[in-house]
ZABA-417532 format. One record per residue (C-alpha): residue in three letters; x, y, z. Coordinates in pm, whole numbers, padded with zeros to 5 digits, always signed. Each point is the difference from the previous one (the first is absolute). Example, Ala and Ser with C-alpha at 12.3 -4.5 7.8 and 13.67 -1.06 7.14 Angstrom:
ALA+01230-00450+00780SER+00137+00344-00066
% end
This chain:
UNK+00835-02155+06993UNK-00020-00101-00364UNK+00206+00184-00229UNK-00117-00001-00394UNK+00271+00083-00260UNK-00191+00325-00166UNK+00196-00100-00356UNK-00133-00365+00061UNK-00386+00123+00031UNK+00096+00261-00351UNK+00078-00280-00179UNK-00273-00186+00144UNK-00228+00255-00090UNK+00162+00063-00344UNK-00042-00335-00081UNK-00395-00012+00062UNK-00039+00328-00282UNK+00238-00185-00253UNK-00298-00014-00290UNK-00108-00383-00097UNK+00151-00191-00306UNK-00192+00139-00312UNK-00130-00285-00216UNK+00100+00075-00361UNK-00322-00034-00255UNK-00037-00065-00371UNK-00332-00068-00146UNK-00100-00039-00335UNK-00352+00001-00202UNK-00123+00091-00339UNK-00314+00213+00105UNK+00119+00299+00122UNK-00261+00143+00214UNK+00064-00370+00174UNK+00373+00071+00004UNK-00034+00395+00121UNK-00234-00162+00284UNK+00186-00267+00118UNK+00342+00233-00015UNK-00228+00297+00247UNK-00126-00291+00189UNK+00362-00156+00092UNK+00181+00343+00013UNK-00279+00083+00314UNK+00172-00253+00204UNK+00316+00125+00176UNK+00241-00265+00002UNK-00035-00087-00401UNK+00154+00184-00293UNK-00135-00045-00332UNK+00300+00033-00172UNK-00113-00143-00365UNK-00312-00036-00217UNK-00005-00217-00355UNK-00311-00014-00231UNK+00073-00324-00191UNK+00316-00317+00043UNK+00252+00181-00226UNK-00037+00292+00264UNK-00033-00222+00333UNK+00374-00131-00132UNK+00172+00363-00020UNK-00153+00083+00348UNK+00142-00316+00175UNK+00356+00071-00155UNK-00036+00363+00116UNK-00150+00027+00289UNK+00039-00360+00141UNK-00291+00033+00274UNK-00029-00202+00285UNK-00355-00124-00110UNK-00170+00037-00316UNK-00364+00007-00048UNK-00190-00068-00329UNK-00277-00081-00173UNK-00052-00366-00106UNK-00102+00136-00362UNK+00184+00266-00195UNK-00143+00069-00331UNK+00028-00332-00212UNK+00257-00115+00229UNK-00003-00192+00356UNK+00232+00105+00318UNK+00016-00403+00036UNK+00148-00122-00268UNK+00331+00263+00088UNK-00007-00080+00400UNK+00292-00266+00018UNK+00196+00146-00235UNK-00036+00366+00175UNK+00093-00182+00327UNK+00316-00157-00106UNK+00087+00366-00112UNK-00081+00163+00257UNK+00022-00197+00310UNK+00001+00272+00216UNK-00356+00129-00073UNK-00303-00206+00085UNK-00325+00024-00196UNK-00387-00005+00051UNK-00238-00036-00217UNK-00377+00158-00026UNK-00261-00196-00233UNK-00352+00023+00011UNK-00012-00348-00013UNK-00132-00207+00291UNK+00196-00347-00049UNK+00231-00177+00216UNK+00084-00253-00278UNK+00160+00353-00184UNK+00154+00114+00337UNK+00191-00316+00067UNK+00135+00022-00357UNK+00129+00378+00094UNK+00150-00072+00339UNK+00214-00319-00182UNK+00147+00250-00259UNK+00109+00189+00269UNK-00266+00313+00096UNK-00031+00054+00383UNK-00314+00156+00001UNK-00348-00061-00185UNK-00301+00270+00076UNK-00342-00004-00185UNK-00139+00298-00106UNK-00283-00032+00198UNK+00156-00040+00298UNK-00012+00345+00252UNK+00310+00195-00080UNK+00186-00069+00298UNK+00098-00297-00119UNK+00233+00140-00261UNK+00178+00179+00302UNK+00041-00321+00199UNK+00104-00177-00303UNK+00261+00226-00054UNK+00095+00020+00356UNK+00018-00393+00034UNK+00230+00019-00350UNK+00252+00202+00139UNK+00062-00224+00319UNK+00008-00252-00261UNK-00308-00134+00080UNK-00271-00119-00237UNK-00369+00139-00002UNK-00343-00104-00127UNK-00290+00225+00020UNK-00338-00068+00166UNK-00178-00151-00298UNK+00283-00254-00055UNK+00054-00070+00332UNK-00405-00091+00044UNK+00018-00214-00294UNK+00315-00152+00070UNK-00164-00078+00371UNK-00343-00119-00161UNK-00124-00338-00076UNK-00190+00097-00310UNK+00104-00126-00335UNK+00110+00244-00269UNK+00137-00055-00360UNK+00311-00012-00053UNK+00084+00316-00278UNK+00373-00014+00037UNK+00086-00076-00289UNK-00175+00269-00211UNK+00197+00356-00039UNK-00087+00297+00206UNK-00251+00098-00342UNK-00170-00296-00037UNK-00055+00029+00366UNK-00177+00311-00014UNK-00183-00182-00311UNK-00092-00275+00178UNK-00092+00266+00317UNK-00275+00168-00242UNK-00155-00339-00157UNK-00058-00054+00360UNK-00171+00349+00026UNK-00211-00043-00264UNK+00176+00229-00257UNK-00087-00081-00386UNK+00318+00024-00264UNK-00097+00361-00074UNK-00002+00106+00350UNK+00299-00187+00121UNK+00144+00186-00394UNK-00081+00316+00120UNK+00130-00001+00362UNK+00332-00181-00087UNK+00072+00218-00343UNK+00035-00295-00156UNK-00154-00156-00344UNK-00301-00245+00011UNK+00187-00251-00193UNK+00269+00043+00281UNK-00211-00065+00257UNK-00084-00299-00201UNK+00316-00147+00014UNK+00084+00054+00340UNK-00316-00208+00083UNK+00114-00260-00206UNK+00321-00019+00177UNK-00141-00015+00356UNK-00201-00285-00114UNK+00273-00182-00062UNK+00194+00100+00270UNK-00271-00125+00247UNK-00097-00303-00188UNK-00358+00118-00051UNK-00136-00087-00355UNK-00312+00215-00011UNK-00054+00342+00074UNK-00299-00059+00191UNK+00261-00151+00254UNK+00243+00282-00009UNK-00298+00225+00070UNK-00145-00212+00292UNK+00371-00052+00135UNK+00070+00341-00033UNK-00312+00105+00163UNK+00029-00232+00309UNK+00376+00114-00003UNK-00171+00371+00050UNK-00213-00117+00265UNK+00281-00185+00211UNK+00190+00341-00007UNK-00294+00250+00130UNK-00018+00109-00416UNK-00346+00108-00151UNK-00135-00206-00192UNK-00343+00074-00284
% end
């Protein structure tokens, strides 16, 4: 007859209800509806703990040092400011917390340049929410993650231009000449002056090597169409 030790099956059993590893969250955007929503949206899942929120870099700096999460999740633009150009040296700080990165920006070229300063995780806005959650997921095992959209264009034949080198505004910049926006509309959706809109033209121009704007507009258009955008 086989004989079970009772206190071996209680710990047994004990062992099954011990609760799984909660992943520690920080997140950080400057819209706050976008912030409240993406804090509800992580909170809803039971193994993650938002444990941080910061509106703008000054902010996304106190929160590491205080909270030190095990991933951090932010916005690729913050006010005038991009979550890039801080993502090596917030990694040598704070080696312990790994960090993804949501852009509505559709490039692989801008990707790549993300995952060498150190992020672990790149997820398009577009994308179906999930990814986020996998992203985050993937982070903590100290995996790295790219959402649908990248993935497809990382995985697809089809020629697209190259926009790394512009900042996450002239991005969106370049993102509306592609659209079809005129200065004023692009002025008025941005909150930003006509003459400033002007200049950050300019300076994608350059940064592309394209010396008329006809090209940045039929560059930026076929960019659009490459990346499921409309287009007018």
């Amino acid at each position: 007859m086989l004989v079970v030790d009772a206190s071996i099956c209680e710990e047994s059993q004990s062992a099954n209800r011990l609760p799984m590893k909660t992943i520690r969250v920080a997140i950080a955007d400057d819209h706050p509806v976008a912030l409240s929503g993406l804090e509800l949206f992580i909170r809803s899942e039971v193994d993650f703990e938002v444990c941080g929120t910061a509106r703008d870099i000054t902010s996304i700096d106190e929160v590491l040092a205080a909270t030190k999460p095990d991933v951090f999740v932010s916005d690729l633009i913050l006010g005038r400011h991009e979550a890039g150009e801080n993502l090596s040296r917030w990694r040598r700080e704070f080696p312990g917390t790994r960090f993804i990165i949501l852009s509505m920006i559709a490039d692989p070229g801008v990707a790549k340049g993300l995952f060498e300063k150190g992020a672990s995780g790149y997820v398009c806005k577009s994308d179906d929410p999930s990814e986020i959650l996998d992203a985050i997921r993937a982070a903590a095992r100290g995996e790295t993650h790219l959402g649908k959209t990248i993935r497809d264009l990382f995985e697809s034949d089809k020629p697209t231009i190259d926009i790394s080198p512009l900042s996450e505004r002239e991005r969106q910049i370049f993102r509306l000449v592609g659209e079809g926006l005129s200065n004023k509309e692009m002025s008025q959706r941005l909150f930003l002056s006509i003459k400033t809109i002007e200049t950050h033209k300019e300076h994608i121009k350059n940064k592309l090597s394209l010396q008329q704007m006809p090209q940045l507009q039929a560059e930026a258009r076929r960019w659009c169409l490459q990346n499921g955008l409309r287009t007018s």
